[in-house]
C-alpha positions as CSV (number, residue, x, y, z in Angstrom):
1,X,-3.5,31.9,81.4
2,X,-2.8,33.3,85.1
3,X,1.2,34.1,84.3
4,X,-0.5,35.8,81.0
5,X,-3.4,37.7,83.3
6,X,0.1,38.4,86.1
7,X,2.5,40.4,83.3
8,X,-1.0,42.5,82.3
9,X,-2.0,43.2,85.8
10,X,-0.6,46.7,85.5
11,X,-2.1,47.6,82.5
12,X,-5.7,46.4,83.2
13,X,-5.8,47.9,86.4
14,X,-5.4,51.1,84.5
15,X,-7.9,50.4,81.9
16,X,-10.0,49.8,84.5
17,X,-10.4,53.6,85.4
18,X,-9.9,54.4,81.8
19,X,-12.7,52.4,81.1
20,X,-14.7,53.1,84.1
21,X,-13.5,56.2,86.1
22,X,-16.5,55.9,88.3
23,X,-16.5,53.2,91.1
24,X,-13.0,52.0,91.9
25,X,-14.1,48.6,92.0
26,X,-11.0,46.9,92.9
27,X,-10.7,48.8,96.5
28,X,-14.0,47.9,97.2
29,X,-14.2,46.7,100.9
30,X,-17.4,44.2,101.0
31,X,-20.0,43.2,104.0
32,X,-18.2,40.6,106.0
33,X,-18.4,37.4,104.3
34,X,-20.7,34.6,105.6
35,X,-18.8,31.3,104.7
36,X,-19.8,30.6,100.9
37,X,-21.8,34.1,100.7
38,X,-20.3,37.6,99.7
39,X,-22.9,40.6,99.6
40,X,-21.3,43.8,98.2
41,X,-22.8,46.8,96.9
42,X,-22.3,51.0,96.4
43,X,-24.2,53.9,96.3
44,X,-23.4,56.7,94.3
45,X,-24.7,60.0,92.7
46,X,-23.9,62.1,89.9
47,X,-24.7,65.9,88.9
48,X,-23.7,66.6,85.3
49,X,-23.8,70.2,84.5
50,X,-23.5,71.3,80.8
51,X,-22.0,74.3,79.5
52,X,-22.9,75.6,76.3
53,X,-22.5,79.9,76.2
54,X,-23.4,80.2,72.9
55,X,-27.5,79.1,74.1
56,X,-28.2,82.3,76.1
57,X,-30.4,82.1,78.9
58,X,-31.4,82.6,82.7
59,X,-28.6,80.4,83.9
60,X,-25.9,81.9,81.7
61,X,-25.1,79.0,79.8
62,X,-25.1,76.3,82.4
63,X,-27.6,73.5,83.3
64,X,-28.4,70.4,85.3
65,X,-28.8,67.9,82.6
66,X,-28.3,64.8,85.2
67,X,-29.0,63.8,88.6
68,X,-28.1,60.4,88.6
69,X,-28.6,58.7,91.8
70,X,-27.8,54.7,91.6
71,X,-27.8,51.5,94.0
72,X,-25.6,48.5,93.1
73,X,-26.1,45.4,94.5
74,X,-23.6,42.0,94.2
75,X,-24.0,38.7,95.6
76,X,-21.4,35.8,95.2
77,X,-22.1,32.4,96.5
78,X,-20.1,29.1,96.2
79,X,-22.4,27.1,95.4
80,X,-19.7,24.0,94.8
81,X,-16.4,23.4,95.9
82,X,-14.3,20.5,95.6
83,X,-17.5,18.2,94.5
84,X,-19.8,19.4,97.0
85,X,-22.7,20.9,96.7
86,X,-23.6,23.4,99.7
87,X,-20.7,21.8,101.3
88,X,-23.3,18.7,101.6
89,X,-24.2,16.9,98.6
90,X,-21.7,15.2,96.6
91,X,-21.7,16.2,92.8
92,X,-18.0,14.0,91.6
93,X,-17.8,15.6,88.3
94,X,-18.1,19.2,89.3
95,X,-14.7,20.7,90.9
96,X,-16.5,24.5,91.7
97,X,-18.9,26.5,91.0
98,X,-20.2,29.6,91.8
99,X,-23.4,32.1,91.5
100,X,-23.3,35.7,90.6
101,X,-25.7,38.4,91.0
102,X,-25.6,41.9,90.2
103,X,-28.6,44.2,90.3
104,X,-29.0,47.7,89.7
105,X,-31.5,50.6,90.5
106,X,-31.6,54.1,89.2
107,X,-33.6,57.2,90.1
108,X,-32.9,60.4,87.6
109,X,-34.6,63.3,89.1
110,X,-33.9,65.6,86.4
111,X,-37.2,64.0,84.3
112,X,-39.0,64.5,87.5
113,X,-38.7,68.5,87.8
114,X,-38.0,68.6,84.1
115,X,-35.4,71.9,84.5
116,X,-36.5,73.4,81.0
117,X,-32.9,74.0,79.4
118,X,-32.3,74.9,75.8
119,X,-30.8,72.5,73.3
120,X,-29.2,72.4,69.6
121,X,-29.9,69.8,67.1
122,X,-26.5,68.7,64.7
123,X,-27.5,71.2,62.5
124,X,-27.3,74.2,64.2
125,X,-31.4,74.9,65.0
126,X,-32.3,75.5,68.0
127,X,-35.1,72.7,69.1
128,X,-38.4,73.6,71.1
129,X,-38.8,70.8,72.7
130,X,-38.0,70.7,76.0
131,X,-38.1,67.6,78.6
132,X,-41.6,68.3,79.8
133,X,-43.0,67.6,76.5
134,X,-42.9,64.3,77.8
135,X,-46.3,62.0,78.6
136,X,-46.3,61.6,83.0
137,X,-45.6,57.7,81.4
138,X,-42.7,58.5,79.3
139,X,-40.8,60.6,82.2
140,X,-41.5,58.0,84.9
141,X,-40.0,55.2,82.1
142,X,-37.2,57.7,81.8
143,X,-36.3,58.4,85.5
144,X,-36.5,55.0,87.0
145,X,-34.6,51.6,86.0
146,X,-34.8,48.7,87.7
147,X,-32.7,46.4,86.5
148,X,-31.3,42.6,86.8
149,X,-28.0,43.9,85.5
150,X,-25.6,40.2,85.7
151,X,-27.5,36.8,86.9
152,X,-25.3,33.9,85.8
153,X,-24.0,30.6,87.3
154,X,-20.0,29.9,86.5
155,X,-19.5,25.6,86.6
156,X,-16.1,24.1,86.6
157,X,-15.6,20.0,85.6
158,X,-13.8,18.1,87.3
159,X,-13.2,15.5,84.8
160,X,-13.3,17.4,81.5
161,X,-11.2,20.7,80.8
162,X,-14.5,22.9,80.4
163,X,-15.9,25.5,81.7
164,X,-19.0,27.0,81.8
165,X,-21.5,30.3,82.6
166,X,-24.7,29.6,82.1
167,X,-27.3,33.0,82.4
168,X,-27.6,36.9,82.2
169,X,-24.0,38.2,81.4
170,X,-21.7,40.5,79.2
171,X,-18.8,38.7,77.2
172,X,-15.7,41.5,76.7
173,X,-13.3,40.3,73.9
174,X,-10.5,42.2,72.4
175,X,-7.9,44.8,73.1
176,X,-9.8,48.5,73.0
177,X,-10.8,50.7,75.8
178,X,-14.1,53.0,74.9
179,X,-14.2,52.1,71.0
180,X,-15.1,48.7,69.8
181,X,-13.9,46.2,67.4
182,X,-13.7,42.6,69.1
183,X,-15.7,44.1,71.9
184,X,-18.9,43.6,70.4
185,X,-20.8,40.8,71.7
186,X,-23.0,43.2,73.7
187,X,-24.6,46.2,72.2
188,X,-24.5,49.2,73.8
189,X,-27.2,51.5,75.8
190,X,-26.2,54.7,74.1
191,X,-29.0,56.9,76.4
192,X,-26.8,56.3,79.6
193,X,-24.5,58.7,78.8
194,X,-23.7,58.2,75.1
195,X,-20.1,56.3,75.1
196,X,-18.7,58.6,78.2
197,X,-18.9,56.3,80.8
198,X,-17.7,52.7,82.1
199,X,-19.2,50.1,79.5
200,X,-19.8,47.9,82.3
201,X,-22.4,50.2,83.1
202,X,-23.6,50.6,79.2
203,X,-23.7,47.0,77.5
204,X,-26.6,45.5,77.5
205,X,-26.4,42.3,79.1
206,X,-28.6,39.1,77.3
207,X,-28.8,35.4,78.7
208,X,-26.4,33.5,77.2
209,X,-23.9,30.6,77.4
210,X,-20.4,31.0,77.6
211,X,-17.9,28.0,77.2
212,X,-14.3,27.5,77.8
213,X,-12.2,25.0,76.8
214,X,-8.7,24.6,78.3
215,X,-6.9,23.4,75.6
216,X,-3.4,23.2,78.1
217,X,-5.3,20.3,79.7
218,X,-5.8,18.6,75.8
219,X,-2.7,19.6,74.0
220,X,-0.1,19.4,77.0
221,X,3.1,19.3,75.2
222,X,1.7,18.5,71.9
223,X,2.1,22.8,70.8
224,X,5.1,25.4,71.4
225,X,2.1,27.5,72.4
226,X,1.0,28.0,76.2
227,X,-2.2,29.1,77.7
228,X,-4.2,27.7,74.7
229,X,-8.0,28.0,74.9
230,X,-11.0,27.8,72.9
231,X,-13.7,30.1,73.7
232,X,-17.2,30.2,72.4
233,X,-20.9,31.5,73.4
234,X,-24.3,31.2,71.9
235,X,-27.2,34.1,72.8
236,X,-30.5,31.9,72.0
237,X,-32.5,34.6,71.1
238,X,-32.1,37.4,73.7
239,X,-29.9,40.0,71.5
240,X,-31.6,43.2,70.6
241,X,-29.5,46.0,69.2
242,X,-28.1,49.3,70.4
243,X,-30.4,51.6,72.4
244,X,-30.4,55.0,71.1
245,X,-32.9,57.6,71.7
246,X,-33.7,61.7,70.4
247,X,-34.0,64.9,71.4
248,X,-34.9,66.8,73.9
249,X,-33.2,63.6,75.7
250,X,-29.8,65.3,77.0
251,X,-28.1,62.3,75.8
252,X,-29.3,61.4,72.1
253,X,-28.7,61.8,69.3
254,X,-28.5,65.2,68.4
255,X,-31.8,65.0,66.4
256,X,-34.9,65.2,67.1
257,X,-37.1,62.3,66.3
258,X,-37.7,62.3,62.2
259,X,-40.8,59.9,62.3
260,X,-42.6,61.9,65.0
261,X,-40.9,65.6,65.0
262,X,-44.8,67.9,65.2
263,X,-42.7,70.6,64.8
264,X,-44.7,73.1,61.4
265,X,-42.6,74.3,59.2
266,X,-44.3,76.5,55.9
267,X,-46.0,73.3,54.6
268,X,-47.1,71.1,57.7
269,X,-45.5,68.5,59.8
270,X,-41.6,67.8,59.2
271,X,-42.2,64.3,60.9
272,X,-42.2,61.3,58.4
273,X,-45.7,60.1,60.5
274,X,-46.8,63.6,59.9
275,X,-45.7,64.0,55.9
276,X,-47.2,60.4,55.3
277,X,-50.5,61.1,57.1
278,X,-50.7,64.3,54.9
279,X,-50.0,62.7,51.7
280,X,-52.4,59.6,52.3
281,X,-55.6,61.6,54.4
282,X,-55.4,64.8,52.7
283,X,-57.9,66.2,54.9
284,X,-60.1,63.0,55.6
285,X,-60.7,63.2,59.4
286,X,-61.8,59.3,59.2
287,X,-58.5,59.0,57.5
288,X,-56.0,55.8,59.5
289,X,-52.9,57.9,60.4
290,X,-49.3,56.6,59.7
291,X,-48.4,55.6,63.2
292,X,-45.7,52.8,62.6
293,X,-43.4,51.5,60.7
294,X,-43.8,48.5,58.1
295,X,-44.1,45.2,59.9
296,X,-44.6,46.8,62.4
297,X,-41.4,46.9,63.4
298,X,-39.5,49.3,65.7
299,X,-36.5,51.6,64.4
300,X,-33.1,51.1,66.6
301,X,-34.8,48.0,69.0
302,X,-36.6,45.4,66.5
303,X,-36.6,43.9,63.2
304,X,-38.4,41.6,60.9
305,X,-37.8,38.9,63.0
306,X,-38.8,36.7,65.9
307,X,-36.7,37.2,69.6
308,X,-36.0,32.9,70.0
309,X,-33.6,30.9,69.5
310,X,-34.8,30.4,65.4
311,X,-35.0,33.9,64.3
312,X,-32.5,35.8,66.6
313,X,-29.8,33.7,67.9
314,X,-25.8,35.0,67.8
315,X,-22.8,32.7,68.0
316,X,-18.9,33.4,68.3
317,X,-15.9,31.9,68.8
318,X,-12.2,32.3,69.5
319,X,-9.1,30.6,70.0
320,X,-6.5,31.9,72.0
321,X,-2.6,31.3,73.2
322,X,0.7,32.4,74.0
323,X,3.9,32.1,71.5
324,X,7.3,31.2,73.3
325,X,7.9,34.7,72.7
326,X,5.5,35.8,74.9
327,X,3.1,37.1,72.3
328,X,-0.3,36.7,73.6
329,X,-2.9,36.4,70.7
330,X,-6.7,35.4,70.1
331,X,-8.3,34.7,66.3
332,X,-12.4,35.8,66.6
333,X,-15.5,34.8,64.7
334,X,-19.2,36.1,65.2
335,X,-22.1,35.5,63.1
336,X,-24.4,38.2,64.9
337,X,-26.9,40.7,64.0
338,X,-25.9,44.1,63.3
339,X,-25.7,46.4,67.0
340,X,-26.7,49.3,65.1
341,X,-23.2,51.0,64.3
342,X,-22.3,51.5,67.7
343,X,-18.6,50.9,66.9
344,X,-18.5,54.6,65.5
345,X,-19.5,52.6,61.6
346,X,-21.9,55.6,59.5
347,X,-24.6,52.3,58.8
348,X,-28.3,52.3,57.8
349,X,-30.9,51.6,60.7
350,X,-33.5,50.9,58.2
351,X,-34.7,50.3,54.5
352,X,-37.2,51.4,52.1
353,X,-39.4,48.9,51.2
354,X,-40.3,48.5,47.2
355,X,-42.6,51.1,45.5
356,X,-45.4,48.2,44.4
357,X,-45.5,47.6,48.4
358,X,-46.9,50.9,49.3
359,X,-49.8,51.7,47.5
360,X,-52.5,50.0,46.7
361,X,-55.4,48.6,49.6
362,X,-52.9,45.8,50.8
363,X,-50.0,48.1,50.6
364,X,-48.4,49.7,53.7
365,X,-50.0,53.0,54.1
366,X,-53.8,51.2,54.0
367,X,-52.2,49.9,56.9
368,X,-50.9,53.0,58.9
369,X,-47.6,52.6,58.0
370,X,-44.5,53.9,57.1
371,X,-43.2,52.5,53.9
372,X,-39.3,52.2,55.9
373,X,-38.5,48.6,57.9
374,X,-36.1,48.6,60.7
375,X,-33.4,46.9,59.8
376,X,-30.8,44.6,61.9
377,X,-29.2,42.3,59.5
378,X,-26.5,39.3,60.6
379,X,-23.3,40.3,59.8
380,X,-20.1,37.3,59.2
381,X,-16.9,39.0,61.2
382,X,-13.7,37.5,61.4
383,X,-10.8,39.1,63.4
384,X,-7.4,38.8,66.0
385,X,-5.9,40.7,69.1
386,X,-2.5,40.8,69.6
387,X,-1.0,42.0,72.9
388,X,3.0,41.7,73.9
389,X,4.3,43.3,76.7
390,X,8.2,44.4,76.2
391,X,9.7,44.2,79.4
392,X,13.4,44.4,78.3
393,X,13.8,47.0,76.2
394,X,10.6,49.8,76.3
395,X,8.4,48.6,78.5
396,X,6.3,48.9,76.8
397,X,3.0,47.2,76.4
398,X,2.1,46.8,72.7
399,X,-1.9,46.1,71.3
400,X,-3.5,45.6,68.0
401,X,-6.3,44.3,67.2
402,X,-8.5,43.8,63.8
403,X,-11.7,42.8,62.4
404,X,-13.1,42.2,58.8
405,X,-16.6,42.7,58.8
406,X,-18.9,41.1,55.4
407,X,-22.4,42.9,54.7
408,X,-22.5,46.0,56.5
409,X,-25.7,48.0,55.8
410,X,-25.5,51.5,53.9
411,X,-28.4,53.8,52.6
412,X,-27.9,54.2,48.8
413,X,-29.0,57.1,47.5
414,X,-29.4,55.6,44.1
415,X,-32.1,53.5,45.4
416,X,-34.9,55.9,45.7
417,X,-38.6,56.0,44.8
418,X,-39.4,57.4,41.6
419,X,-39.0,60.7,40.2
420,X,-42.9,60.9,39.4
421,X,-45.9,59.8,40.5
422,X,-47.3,59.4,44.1
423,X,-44.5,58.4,45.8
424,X,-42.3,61.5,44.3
425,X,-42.6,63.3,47.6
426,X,-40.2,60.5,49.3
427,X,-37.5,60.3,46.7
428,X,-35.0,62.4,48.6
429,X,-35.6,60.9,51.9
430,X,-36.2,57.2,52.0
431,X,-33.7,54.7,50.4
432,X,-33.0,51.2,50.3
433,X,-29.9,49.1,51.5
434,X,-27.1,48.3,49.5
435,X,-24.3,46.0,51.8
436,X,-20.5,46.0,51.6
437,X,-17.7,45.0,53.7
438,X,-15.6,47.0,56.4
439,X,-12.0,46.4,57.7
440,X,-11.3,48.2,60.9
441,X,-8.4,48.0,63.4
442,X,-6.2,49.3,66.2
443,X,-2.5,49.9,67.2
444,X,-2.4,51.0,70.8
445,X,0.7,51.3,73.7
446,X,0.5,51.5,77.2
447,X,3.9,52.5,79.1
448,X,4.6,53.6,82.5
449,X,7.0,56.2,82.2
450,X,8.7,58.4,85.1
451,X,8.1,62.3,84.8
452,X,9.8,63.7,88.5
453,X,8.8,66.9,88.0
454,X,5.0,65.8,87.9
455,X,5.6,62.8,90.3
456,X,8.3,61.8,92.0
457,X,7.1,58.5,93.9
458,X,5.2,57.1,91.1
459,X,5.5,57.0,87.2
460,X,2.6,58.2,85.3
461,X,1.1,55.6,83.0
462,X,0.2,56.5,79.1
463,X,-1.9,55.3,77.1
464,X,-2.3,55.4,73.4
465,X,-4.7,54.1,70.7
466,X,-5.0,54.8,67.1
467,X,-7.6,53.0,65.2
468,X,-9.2,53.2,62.2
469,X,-12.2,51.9,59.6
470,X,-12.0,51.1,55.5
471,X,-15.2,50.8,53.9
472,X,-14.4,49.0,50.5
473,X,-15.8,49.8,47.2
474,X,-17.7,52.6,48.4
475,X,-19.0,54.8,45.3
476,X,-18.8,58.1,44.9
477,X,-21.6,60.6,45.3
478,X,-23.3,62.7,43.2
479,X,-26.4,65.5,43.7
480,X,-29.1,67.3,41.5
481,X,-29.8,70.5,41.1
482,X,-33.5,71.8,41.0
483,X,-32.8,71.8,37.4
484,X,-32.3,68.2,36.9
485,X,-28.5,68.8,36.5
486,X,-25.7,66.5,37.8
487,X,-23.6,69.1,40.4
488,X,-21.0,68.2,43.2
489,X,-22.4,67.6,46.0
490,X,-20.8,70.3,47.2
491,X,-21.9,72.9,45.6
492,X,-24.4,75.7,46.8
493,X,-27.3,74.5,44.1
494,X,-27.4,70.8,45.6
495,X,-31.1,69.8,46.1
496,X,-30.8,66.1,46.3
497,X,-28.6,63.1,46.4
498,X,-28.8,60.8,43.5
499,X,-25.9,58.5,43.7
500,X,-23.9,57.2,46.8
501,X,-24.4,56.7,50.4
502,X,-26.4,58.7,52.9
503,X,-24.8,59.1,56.4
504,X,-27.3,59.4,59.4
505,X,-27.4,62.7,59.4
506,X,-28.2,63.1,55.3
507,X,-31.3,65.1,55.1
508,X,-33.1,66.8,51.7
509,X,-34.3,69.8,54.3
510,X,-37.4,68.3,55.6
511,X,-36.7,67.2,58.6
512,X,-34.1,70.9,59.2
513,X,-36.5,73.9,58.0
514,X,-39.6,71.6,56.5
515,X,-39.2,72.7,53.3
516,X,-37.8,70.2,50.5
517,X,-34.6,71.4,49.1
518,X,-33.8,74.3,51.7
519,X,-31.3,74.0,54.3
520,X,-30.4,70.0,52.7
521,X,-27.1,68.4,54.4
522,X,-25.2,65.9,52.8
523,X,-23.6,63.5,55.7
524,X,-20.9,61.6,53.8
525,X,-19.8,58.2,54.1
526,X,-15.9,57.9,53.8
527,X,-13.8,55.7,52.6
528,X,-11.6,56.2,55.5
529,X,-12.8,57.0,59.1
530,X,-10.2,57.1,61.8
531,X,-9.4,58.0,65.7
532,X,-6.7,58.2,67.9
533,X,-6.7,58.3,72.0
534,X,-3.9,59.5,74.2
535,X,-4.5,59.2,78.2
536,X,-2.4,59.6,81.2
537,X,-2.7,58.5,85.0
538,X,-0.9,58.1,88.2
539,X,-2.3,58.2,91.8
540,X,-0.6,60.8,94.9
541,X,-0.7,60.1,98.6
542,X,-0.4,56.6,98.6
543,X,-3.5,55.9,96.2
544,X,-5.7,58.5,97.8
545,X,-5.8,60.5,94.9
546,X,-5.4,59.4,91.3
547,X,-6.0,61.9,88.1
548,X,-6.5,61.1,84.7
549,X,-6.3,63.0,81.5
550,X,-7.8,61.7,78.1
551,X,-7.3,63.3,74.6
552,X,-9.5,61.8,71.7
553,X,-9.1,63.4,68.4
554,X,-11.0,62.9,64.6
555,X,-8.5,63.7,61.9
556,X,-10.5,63.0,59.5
557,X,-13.6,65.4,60.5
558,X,-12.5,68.5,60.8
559,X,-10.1,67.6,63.9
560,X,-13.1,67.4,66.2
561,X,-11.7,66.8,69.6
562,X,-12.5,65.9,73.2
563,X,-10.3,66.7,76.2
564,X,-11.6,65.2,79.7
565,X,-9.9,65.6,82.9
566,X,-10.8,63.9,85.8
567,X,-9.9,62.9,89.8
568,X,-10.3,60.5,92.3
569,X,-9.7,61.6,95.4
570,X,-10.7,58.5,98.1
571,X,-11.8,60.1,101.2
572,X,-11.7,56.5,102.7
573,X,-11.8,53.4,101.4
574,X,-15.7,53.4,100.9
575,X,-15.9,56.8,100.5
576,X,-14.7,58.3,96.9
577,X,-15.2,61.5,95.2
578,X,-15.1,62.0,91.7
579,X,-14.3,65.6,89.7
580,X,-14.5,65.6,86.1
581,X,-14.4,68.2,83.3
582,X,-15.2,67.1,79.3
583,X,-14.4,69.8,76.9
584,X,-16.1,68.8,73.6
585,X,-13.7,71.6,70.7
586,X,-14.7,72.2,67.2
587,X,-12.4,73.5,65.1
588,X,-14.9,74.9,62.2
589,X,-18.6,76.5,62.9
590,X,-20.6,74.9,60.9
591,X,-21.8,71.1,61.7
592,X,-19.4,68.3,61.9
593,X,-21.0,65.0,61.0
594,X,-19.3,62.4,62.5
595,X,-20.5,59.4,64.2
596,X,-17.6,58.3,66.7
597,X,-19.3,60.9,68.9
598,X,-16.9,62.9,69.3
599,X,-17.5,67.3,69.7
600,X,-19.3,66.8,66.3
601,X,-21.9,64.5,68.0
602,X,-21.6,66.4,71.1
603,X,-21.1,70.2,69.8
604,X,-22.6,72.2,72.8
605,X,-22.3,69.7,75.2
606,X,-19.2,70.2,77.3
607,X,-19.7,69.4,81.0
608,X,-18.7,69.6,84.4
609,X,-19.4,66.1,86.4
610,X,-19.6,65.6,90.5
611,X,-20.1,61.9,91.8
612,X,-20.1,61.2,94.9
613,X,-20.1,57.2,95.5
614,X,-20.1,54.6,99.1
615,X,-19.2,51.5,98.8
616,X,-20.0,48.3,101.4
């Protein structure tokens, strides 16, 4: 696998800031070694400042939305080398082995003077919360992390052609940069900076096992095929999904909170907590309110389900090799929970329960709770990366990569309560779960190309993905008007959804004015999502200054857009300054509901970023 790794040095070096753009890794220059020890760290900080003119206030448009200020910490040890054990005790059946630490601590001053900026939700409305709305024990959870980040062991046999790491790690699979397919092992912490920075920095990491097999050692002349290897991992029981968050959090969703939202509209609380607790008290000050959800369990970190090995454990596997050809390829399966849809997939995050199980002195509002469950089903996914670099003809480095994913989770409008009765005042809001199954994939280049007039000592690398999602035997959707007739969901009398499936951002008009049936949205889930990613980089005065330019762009939704331009200018080798600009560009005014998060996610949010980082 090291000639493999040696032809797509270039290209991962690249993807590296693609991916990252923030600490420049490779160039780090560590503490001086101390024999099997190596200690290595940075410290960096980071102003984001967004622009949004159309929000009129004292600062003409522009605020402080982070003030990121983070320590890193690495150790290595070789713990064994050539049998030994701390170069002392003899362990035969052991060739190396090695232990890795990486911690990480951040302070976010921004939740502790709480600038009071103002913010749009997805549908336009300008949102009154602001960040001091907060509890003291909310912001200080908010501005501090202290965090084991990496903790694993890596152990090499001597007599057997396995490898093995054995504790707190991410697993990276597949072909993409910054959009997932294989890549999914890890769910992502979406509150860091939604999808906008180095994943490194944004997977959550679980304690796991990680295998290797080195089937070259097994099969040695027995296969045209070269680099061969079978690797597999097992997470016994430390998974949890995607960690996503509301607003007035700068980076959120662009919601505010539906279970919670205290905002009063004409007819009382908009906040599911608050609509339930009015429906079920009416009044009664002795009354239990509607304070969780059924099961208890918790929407976006935990399901109906136990965190050990029995109720929450993932497994995956893939084999991978290279033809005589030089095509380098890898077949993947996961059985996993669902992350949450942070692959860019328009999913359900949680289910009605049935109408006999919320009524009633056993049912779930007796208890204080909402009759919705979090949901975080296991999902089968089978899939393959294909990478071949064209040295002879194009140069051209060519990627794809595919997936095939069976029981994806969608809200289904036509699974609501009934149209009468207690429970009438939920039928255009809460909906149960029908599943179906997803085929997604990516075509992507990378080529280093010469442009003089831009660069004469260097050629600029470019970078390009197109990707894309099917959803199969998805139905179509129809809406009521407040008639009781059948109408397009597109037209002007739409009250409700009756048929189909509801995106995230689907709402009847409670949760955007308050009142039922005014202001309702209708988020659709397509048959066809799809993406597409062009970036270019190349580095001036000997490395000591490398820009990059990214374009994303949704066809599909309204040809939402991001541009982002960035620099790295190294003032030494510890010493690196980052610049960077995102441009989030609408094309329409009205909301854009699309959940790569993308300028529809992020209308408003265009920023201006300053990091400055040392490295030892």
């Amino acid at each position: 696998m090291e000639n493999c790794a040696r032809r797509r040095q270039r290209r991962v070096i690249v993807v590296v800031i693609f991916a990252s753009a923030i600490l420049a890794a490779s160039r780090t220059r560590a503490l001086p070694r101390y024999g099997p020890l190596e200690v290595a760290g940075n410290i960096s900080a980071q102003n984001l400042i967004r622009i949004d003119p159309d929000l009129a206030h004292a600062n003409g448009g522009a605020d402080l939305v982070q003030q990121r200020n983070t320590f890193k910490l690495r150790v290595d040890y070789q713990m064994f080398d050539q049998g030994k054990m701390m170069s002392k005790i003899d362990v035969p059946f052991i060739e190396r082995g090695k232990v890795f630490i990486l911690y990480r601590g951040v302070y976010d001053s921004v939740y502790s003077y709480t600038p009071s900026f103002a913010q749009r939700d997805i549908y336009g409305n300008k949102i009154p919360q602001r960040l001091d709305d907060f509890t003291g024990s909310q912001l200080n959870s908010l501005q501090f992390e202290n965090s084991l980040r990496e903790a694993y062991l890596d152990l090499a046999f001597k007599t057997v052609p396995l490898s093995l790491r054995l504790g707190r790690q991410q697993i990276v699979w597949g072909e993409t940069d910054n959009f997932r397919l294989l890549d999914r092992v890890n769910a992502l912490d979406l509150t860091w900076h939604l999808q906008q920075e180095s994943w490194d920095e944004q997977r959550i990491p679980y304690w796991m096992i990680k295998g290797l097999v080195d089937l070259d050692r097994v099969m040695a002349g027995a296969t045209p095929l070269s680099n061969t290897f079978l690797e597999f991992f097992w997470n016994p029981g430390d998974w949890e999904p995607s960690k996503k968050d509301f607003l007035p959090r700068p980076w959120s969703a662009p919601v505010v909170n539906p279970l919670t939202d205290s905002t009063t509209p004409p007819a009382g609380g908009r906040g599911l907590f608050n609509v339930l607790t009015t429906l079920k008290c009416a009044g009664r000050p002795d009354c239990q309110p509607i304070n969780s959800l059924y099961k208890n369990t918790v929407l976006f970190k935990q399901g109906d389900y136990t965190r050990d090995p029995k109720g929450n454990s993932q497994v995956g596997v893939r084999f991978g090799a290279v033809t005589p050809q030089g095509v380098q390829f890898t077949l993947d399966y996961f059985y996993a929970r669902w992350n949450g849809g942070d692959d860019g997939t328009n999913s359900a995050s949680y289910t009605a329960i049935p109408a006999n199980q919320v009524l009633g002195k056993n049912g779930a509002l007796a208890k204080g709770q909402a009759p919705i469950e979090a949901i975080m089903p296991y999902v089968h996914t089978a899939g393959f990366s294909l990478n071949y670099a064209d040295e002879d003809h194009t140069q051209t480095v060519y990627r794809m990569e595919s997936i095939y994913e069976f029981g994806v989770p969608f809200s289904d409008a036509s699974k609501h309560y009934p149209d009468a009765g207690a429970l009438a005042q939920l039928r255009n809001d809460l909906f149960g779960v029908t599943k179906k199954d997803m085929w997604k994939g990516m075509i992507a280049f990378d080529r280093p190309t010469w442009i003089r007039p831009l660069n004469r000592k260097s050629t600029i690398l470019i970078l390009g993905q197109f990707f894309w999602h099917y959803l199969l035997d998805n139905p179509n959707i129809l809406c009521q008007d407040s008639a009781g007739h059948q109408v397009s969901c597109y037209s002007t009398h739409n009250t409700r959804q009756i048929k189909g499936f509801r995106g995230s951002y689907s709402s009847s008009g409670i949760t955007t004015t308050g009142i039922p049936g005014q202001g309702a949205v209708i988020d659709r889930v397509r048959d066809w999502e799809a993406l597409a990613t062009l970036a270019a980089t190349t580095f001036y005065s000997g490395g000591k200054i490398v820009p990059f330019l990214i374009y994303v762009i949704d066809p599909v939704n309204s040809y939402n857009m991001e541009v982002i331009a960035m620099v790295d200018y190294y003032i030494t080798n510890d010493i690196i300054f980052n610049l960077t600009q995102r441009y989030f560009i609408n094309t329409v005014s009205h909301p854009v509901y699309e959940t790569w998060g993308v300028a529809g996610t992020n209308r408003g949010r265009s920023e201006w970023g300053i990091r400055l980082t040392y490295q030892f």
